[in-house]
PAVO-741428 format. One record per residue (C-alpha): residue in three letters; x negated, y, z negated. Coordinates in pm, whole numbers, plus 50000, padded with zeros to 5 digits. Layout:
REM PAVO-741428
ALAXYZ/...
REM end
This chain:
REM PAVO-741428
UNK712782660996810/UNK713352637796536/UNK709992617696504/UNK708592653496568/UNK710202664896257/UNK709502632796036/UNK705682640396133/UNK706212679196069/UNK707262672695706/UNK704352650495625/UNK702192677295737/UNK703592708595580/UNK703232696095228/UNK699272693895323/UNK699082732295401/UNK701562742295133/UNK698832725994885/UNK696572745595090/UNK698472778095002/UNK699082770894641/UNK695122772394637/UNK694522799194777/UNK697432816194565/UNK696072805794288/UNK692602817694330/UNK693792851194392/UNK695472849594087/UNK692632839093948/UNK694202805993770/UNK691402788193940/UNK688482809093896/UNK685142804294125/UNK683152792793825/UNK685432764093787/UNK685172749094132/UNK681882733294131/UNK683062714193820/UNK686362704693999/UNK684462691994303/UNK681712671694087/UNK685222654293928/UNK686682650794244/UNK683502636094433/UNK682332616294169/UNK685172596393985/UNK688212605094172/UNK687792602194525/UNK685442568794451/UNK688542555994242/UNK691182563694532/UNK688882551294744/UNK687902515594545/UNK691892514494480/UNK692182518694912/UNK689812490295032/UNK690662461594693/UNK692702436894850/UNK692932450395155/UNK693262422295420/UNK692302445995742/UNK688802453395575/UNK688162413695579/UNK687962415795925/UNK684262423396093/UNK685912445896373/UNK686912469096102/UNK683792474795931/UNK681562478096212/UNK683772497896478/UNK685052526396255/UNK681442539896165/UNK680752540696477/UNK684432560696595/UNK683272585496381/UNK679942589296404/UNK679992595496814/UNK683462618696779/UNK681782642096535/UNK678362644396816/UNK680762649597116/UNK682632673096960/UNK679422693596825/UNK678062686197181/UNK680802699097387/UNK680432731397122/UNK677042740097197/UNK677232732697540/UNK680092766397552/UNK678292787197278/UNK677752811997477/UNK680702818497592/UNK681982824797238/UNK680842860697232/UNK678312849996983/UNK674882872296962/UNK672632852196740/UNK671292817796680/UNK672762813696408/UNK675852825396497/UNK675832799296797/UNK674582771996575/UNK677212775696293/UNK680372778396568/UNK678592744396692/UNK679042726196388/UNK682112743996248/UNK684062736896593/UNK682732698196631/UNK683282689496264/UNK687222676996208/UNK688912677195832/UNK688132638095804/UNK688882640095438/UNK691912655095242/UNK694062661595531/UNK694212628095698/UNK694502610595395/UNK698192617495234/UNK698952617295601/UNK698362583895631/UNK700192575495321/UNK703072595395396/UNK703252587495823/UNK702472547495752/UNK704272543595406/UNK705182505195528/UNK701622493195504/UNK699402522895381/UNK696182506695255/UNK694772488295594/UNK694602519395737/UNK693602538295437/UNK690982516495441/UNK689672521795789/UNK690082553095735/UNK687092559395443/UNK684912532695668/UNK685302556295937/UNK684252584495738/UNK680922568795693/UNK679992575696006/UNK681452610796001/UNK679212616395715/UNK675872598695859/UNK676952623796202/UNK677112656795940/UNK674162650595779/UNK671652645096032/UNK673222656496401/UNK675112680796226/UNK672472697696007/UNK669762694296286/UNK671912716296512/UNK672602742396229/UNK669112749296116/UNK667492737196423/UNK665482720096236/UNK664552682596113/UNK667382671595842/UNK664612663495605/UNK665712653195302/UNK668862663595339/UNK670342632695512/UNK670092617095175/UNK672942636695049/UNK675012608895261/UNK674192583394959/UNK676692600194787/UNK679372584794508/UNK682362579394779/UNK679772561894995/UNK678722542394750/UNK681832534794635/UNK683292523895017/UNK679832497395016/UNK681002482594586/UNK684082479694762/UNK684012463395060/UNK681302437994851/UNK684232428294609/UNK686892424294881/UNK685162405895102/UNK683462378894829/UNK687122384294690/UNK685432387194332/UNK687642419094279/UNK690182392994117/UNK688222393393844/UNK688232425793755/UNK691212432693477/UNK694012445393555/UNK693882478493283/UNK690802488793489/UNK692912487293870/UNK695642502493741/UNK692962532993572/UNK691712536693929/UNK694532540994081/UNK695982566393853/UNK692442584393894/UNK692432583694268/UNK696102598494289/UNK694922630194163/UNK691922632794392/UNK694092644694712/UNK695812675994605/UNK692982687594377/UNK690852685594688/UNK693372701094877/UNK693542731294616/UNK689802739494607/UNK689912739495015/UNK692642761994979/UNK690772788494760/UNK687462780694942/UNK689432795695237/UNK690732825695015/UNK687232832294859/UNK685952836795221/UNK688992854795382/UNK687312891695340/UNK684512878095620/UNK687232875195858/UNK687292901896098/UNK684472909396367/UNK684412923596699/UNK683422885396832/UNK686072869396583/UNK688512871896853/UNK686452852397154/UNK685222832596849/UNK688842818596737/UNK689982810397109/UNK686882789097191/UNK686732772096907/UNK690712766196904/UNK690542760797205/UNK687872733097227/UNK689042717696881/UNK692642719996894/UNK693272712597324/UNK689772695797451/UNK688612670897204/UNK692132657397122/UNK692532641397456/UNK688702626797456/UNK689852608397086/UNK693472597797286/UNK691192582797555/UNK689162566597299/UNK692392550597122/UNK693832539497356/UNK690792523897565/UNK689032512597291/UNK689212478597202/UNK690032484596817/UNK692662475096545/UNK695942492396502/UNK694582505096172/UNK691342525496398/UNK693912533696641/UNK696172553596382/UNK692652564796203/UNK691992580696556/UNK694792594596627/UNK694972616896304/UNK691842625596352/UNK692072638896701/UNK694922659696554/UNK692992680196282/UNK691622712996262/UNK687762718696171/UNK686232710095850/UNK685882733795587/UNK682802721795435/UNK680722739895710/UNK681412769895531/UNK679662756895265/UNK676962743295460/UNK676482775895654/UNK676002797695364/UNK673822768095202/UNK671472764195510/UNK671222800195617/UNK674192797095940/UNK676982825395971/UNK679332817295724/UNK681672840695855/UNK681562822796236/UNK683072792095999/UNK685482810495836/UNK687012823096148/UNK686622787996340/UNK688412773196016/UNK691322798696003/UNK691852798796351/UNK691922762396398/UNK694122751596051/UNK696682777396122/UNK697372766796512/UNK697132734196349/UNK700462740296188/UNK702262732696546/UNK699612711296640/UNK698582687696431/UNK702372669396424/UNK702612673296836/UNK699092656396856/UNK700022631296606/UNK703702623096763/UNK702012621697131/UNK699212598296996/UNK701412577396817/UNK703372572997168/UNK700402568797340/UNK699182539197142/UNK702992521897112/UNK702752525796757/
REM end
């Protein structure tokens, strides 16, 4: 009950965030207009600086094991999960295409981002960064998966151009990175201009974590259906009881560093990915099918995500 608890109070701060979003969109504090400005800052200077701050120095990313296994983690975890999805569409209660094709992405797509990061700082405060690190290497092949599996199987068509949006700032970022550790020329760089990125990439995780939390209240009036019901259990079902024990499997099987093992582990213990949402309405899916697979999945998630997180921990002797 203990560990359960430490892990419990690194994960409530994450929703609470969450709810201070979606509060303050409703009180209009943080009005719609605003938010694509706040996610251009975020994606373009903030998350590259938390990331650049993440992978400087950091010994784990000096080993070839790390930067060659963790794109791969997450590329293949993102197309089983979106697999398994489509394979049970239909029993989802789901009467369109689109429908089936957006509750296929929105249940296969895990929060890879903002969730699992101050939950690695906060669960692994004794050596943070390795597995920080890991972490945004792994999330290239997350993004790579979205991009091209992912938007195939929403608009059932080819990605196009589309899959370019993966050469992105953070991406680029992870690649400048991973150059200057590993030629170690990063000790050149002054120290005024670490210490800036660092104070830039500390704000990037709760201001990301605010504008998911009033994405979710600008969407919350799409809720209800007569399918939302059968909608919510599959996906919950599949996201939140299926696919965690396929990415346990994988951690402990896999021959991989503690840092992907922990990586793993927090990500088979998140709920699905908001940005589908976005990408529904964007690419003509059902926006609302990701709404509900969203709610449904973050708010079981609340129980969840720290019993996932404690058993996986277990599981891997960490």
């Amino acid at each position: 009950m203990q560990e359960f608890l430490v892990v419990l109070g690194a994960v409530l701060p994450v929703f609470c965030i969450m709810g201070a979003g979606a509060a303050v969109r409703r009180l209009e504090w943080l009005t719609a207009e605003a938010d694509r400005a706040l996610l251009q800052l975020t994606i373009n200077l903030l998350a590259p600086c938390l990331i650049l701050d993440s992978i400087l120095g950091n010994a784990a990313l000096r080993q070839w094991q790390n930067l060659l296994v963790p794109p791969l983690v997450g590329f293949g975890t993102v197309v089983m999960g979106i697999a398994l999805a489509w394979w049970v569409r239909h029993k989802a209660g789901l009467a369109t295409e689109r429908e089936q094709r957006t509750f296929a992405l929105a249940t296969g797509m895990y929060n890879y981002g903002y969730v699992p990061i101050p939950l690695v700082l906060m669960l692994f405060a004794d050596s943070p960064q390795g597995t920080l690190g890991v972490l945004f290497v792994h999330n290239v092949g997350t993004e790579l998966a979205l991009w091209t599996v992912g938007l195939v199987v929403l608009t059932g068509a080819s990605p196009g151009r589309e899959w370019r949006r993966i050469i992105n700032a953070p991406v680029m970022s992870i690649i400048l990175g991973l150059a200057l550790n590993l030629t170690g020329a990063y000790r050149w760089m002054p120290d005024f201009v670490l210490t800036t990125a660092r104070m830039l990439g500390q704000c990037a995780i709760p201001l990301g974590i605010l504008l998911i939390g009033a994405t979710m209240a600008d969407h919350i009036g799409d809720f209800h259906s007569r399918s939302a019901g059968r909608v919510m259990a599959a996906a919950s079902l599949l996201r939140i009881g299926v696919l965690p024990v396929g990415f346990l499997a994988l951690a402990g099987y896999l021959p991989a560093s503690v840092e992907l093992q922990r990586v793993i582990v927090l990500q088979a213990a998140m709920p699905a990915a908001v940005f589908p949402i976005v990408m529904a309405r964007h690419f003509n899916g059902d926006a609302p099918t990701a709404l509900r697979v969203v709610i449904a999945t973050s708010v079981i998630s609340l129980i969840s995500t720290p019993l996932w997180i404690r058993v996986g921990l277990s599981w891997i002797g960490d």
